[in-house]
N, C-alpha and C positions, 0 to 999 in steps of 0.2 A: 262725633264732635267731642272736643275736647272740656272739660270748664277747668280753672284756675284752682277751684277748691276742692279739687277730685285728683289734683299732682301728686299728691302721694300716694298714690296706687300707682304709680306709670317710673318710679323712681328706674334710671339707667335705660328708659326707652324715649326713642322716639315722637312728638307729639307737635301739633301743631292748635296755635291757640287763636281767636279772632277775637279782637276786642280793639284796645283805643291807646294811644299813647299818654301817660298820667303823669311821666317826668322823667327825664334824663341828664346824667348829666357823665364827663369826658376828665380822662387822666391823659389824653394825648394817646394814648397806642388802647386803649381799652373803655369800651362807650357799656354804659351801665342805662339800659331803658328798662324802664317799668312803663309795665300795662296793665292794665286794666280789663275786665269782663265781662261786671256786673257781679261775678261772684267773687270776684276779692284781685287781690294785687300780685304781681310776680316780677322778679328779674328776670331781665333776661340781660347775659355778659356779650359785647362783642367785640373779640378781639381784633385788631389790623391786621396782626399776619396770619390770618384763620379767613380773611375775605378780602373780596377784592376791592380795590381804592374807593371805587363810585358805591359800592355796597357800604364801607365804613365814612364816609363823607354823608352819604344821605342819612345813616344812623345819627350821627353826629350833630345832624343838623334839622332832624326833622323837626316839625313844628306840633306843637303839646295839643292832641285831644285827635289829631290823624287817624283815622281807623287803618286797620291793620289786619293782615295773617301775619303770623310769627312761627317759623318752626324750630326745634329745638329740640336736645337731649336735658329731661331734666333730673337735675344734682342736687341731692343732698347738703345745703348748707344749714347751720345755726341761725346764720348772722345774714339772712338774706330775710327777704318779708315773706312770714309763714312757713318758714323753713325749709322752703325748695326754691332754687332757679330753674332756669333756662339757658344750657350752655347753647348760643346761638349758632342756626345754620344759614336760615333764609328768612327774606320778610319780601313780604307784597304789600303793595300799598293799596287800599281800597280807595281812599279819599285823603287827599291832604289840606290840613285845617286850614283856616285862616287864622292868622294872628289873634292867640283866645285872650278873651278880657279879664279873665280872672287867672292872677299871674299870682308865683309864690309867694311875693309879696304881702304886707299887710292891707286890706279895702274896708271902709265903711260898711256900716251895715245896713247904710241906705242901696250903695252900689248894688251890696251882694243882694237885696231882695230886689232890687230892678233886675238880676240875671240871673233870679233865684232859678231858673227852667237849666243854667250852669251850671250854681253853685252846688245843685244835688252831687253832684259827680264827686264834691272833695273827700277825703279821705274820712272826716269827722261828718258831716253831712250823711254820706253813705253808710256808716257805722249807724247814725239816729237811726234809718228809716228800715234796716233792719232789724232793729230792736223793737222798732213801732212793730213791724210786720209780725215779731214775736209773742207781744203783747196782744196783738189782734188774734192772733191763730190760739193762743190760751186762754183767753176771754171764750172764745166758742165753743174751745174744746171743753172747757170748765162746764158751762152750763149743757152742752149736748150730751154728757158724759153723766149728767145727774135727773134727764128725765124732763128737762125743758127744752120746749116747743119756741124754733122763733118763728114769731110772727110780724112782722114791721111793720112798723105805723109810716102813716103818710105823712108826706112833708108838706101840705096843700092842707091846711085846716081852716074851718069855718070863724075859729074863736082861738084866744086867750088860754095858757094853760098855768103858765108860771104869773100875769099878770100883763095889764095891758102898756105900760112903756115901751117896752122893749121889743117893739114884734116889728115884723117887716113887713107891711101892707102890699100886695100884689094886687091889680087889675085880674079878676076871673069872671070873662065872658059880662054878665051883665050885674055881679055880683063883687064885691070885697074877697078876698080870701087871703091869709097870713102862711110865714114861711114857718115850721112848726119851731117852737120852743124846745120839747119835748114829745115822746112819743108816750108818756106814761098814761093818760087817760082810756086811749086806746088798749093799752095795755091790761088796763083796768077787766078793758071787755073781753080782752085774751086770757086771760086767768080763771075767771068765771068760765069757762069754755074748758078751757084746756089744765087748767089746775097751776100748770108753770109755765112762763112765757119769758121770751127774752127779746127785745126789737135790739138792733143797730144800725147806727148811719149818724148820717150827719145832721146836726139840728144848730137854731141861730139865733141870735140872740142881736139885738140892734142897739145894743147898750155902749152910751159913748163913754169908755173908759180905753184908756190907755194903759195900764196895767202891763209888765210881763206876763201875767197869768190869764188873760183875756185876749177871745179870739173873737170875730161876729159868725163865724163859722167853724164849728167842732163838730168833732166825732164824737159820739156815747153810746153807752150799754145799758141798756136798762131791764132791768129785770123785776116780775109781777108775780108775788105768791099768795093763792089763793091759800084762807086755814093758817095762815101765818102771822105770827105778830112783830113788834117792831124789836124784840130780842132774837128773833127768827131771822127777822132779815139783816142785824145786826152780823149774826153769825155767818151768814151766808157772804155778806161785804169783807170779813174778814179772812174767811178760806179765801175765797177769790184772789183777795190781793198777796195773800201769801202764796199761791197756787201760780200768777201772772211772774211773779220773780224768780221761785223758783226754775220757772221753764227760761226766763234770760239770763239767768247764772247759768244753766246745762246749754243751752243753746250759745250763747253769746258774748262768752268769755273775752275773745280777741275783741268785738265791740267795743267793752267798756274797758279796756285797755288804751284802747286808739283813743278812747274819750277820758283818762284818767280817771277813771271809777272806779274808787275803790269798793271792791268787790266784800271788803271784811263787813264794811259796814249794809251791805246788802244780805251778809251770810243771816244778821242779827234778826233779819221781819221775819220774825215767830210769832205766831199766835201763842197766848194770850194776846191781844194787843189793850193798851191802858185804855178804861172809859174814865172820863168827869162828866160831872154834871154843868149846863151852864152855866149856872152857879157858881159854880166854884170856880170855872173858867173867866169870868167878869171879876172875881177875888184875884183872881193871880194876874191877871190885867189890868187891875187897878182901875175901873173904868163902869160907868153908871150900866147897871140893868135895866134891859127892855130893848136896845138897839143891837141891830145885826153886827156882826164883827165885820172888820175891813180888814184891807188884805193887809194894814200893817199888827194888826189883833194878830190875823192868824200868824204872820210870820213870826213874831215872837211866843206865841202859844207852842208853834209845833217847833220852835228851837228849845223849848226845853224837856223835849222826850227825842230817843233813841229808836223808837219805832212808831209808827201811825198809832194816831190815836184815836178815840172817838168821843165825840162829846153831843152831849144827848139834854133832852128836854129845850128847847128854844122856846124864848115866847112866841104865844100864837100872833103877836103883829107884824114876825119878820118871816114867816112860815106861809106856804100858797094856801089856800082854801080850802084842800081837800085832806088837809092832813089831822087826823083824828085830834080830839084834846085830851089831856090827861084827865081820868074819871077822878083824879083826888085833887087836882088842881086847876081849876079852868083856864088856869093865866098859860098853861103851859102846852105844848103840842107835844103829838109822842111822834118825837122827830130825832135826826142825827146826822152831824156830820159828821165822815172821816179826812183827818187832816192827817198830811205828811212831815215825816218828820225833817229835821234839818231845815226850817225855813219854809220847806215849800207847800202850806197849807191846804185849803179842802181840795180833795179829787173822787170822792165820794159824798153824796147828799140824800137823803130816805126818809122814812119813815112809816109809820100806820096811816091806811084811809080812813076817813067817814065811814062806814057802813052804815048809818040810822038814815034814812031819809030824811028825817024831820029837822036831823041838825044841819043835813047837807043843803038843804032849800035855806036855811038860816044865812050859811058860809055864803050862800051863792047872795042872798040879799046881801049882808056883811059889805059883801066884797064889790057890791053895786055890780055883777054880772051881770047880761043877758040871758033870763031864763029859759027861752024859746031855743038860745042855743046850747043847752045842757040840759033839754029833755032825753035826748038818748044818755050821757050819762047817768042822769037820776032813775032810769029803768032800770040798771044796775042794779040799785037798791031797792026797786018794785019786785023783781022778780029770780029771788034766790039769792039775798045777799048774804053774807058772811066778813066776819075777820081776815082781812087782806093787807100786805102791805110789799114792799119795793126799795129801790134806789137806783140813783144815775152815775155811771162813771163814768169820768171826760179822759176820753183816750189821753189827749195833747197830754195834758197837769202830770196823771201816774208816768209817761213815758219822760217826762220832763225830770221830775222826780229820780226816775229809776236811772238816766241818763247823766244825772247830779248836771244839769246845764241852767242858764240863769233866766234863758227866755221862752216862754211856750211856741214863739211863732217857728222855733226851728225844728217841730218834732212834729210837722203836716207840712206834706209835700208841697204846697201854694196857699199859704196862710195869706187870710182874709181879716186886715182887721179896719179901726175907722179910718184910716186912711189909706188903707193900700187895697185895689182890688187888680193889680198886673203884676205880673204878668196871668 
């Protein structure tokens, strides 16, 4: 079998392609169809006096998204999509569409996510979920390549991780149970075990915000290093995300083409990347210390750097429970986020655990927890604890980011947010 993005190995032969018709369009003697494969797009030319009438009428007239064989000699052109056609010989028809909803035209963006199970297929769409795909496979490879273990938390937890607003309460059996937040606590107990740990999937959050940058359902990484501190894991958030671009600038060039990306401004995420302190970040925001940034904070924080940034020390009131304090500062957690640059703020969040027991029982009161359900975490710190710490990246935000596009819901294949849950 053939694929579309393996044509230039087969230049001056024979080949026959099955896929889907994606658009055509007629000079009266000569029908220009493009197809489609899943691996990319191709011409194919058909001439009227190269076939016979009902062959060039049906080309002419088929109907957009028809699955299809297609056979053909493929030519070397510049100016075709991907720099090969298909000088046309024969086509079979597998199935002919029905009249598709999603026409060249311009549609809402309510339409396109009522037919979003369609709208993957366009050309800018298609290009996203490659990119995601690339980001997913260097996310893995990153951490499988340096000695970490994944081990994935559950999405069925008994309790609260980031805090209790925002949780999805499920019926389990004769019990409460929530949809997980995070999987970092867990995590917590993979490190201790294994030294490094990595969970991924999908985690949810029931926070009613409409935001571009909020989903109720996303993807994340999370990663757990035992012996490590929050400059430790600092450096690790930073290779990663230098390490996650690179691989979509080698892989994915024609992508962010098709998406007008410019690729210069991708060349630049080099580690170093800038740290501040929050401090200084509430100075350059003009805006009272003590409260968390919102997303219009962040978009003007991360518009004025050229590369991700990171910005470290948060007060401990806007920080979860379990993230260490500063030993010279009480006011402050040894925390960080990483924000993106050009507007599109945090897609990374970390920092140091608790390891004392004694302060962790504090946080858990602090924070009006149930203690009964963070006895298995506080044996953590009963039995072998240490210096540990971590952070989460939301696939969606960095792909959104590296994609330069304006809304997180188009970079997950069936975004979930408060008001949409179809298709």
């Amino acid at each position: 079998m053939f694929y579309i993005e393996e044509l230039c190995k087969y230049e001056g032969q024979e080949v026959t392609i099955k896929g889907w018709i994606y658009n055509r369009r007629s000079s009266g003697k000569i029908v220009f169809l493009l197809i489609r494969d899943g691996t990319g797009i191709v011409q194919s030319v058909v001439s009227k006096k190269d076939v016979p009438d009902d062959i060039f009428r049906l080309c002419d007239m088929i109907p957009y998204e028809s699955s299809v064989i297609i056979t053909g000699i493929v030519n070397k052109d510049s100016r075709a999509p991907g720099g090969y056609e298909l000088l046309f010989k024969n086509i079979k028809i597998v199935s002919l569409s029905e009249e598709y909803p999603i026409s060249p035209k311009e549609h809402g963006i309510d339409f396109l996510l009522e037919h979003r199970h369609l709208w993957i297929r366009s050309k800018k769409q298609f290009a996203i979920m490659k990119i995601r795909a690339i980001c997913i496979k260097a996310i893995c490879d990153y951490f499988d390549s340096r000695g970490f273990i994944r081990l994935d938390a559950p999405l069925l937890t008994p309790s609260a991780c980031e805090g209790t607003t925002t949780l999805f309460e499920i019926p389990y059996f004769d019990n409460k149970a929530y949809l997980s937040q995070s999987g970092q606590l867990y995590n917590e107990a993979g490190c201790m075990a294994f030294g490094r740990v990595y969970c991924f999937g999908p985690t949810f959050r029931a926070e009613k915000s409409k935001t571009r940058r909020h989903l109720t359902e996303f993807w994340q990484v999370e990663p757990e290093m035992a012996w490590e501190t929050l400059q430790d894991a600092m450096g690790r958030a930073e290779e990663l995300v230098e390490y996650i671009v690179e691989c979509v600038l080698n892989k994915n060039t024609r992508e962010l083409e098709i998406l007008d990306r410019k690729i210069e401004v991708l060349k630049k995420i080099k580690r170093p990347f800038e740290r501040i302190t929050y401090s200084k970040a509430v100075k350059l925001l003009d805006i009272e210390w003590g409260g968390d940034f919102g997303a219009p904070d962040e978009t003007k924080l991360s518009n004025m750097f050229h590369k991700p940034i990171f910005v470290t020390g948060y007060p401990k009131g806007v920080k979860a429970f379990y993230m260490k304090r500063d030993p010279e500062d009480d006011r402050i957690s040894l925390s960080f986020d990483m924000l993106a640059p050009e507007g599109y703020g945090e897609i990374i969040g970390g920092g140091q655990r608790e390891d004392d027991i004694t302060q962790l029982k504090e946080r858990i009161k602090e924070y009006n927890l149930p203690k009964e359900e963070y006895k298995w975490y506080l044996d953590l710190r009963r039995y072998g604890t240490c210096p540990h710490s971590g952070f989460g990246l939301g696939v969606e935000r960095t792909v959104t980011w590296i994609c330069g596009i304006h809304h997180v819901r188009e970079t997950i294949p069936f975004p979930r947010t408060i008001d949409r849950i179809y298709p």
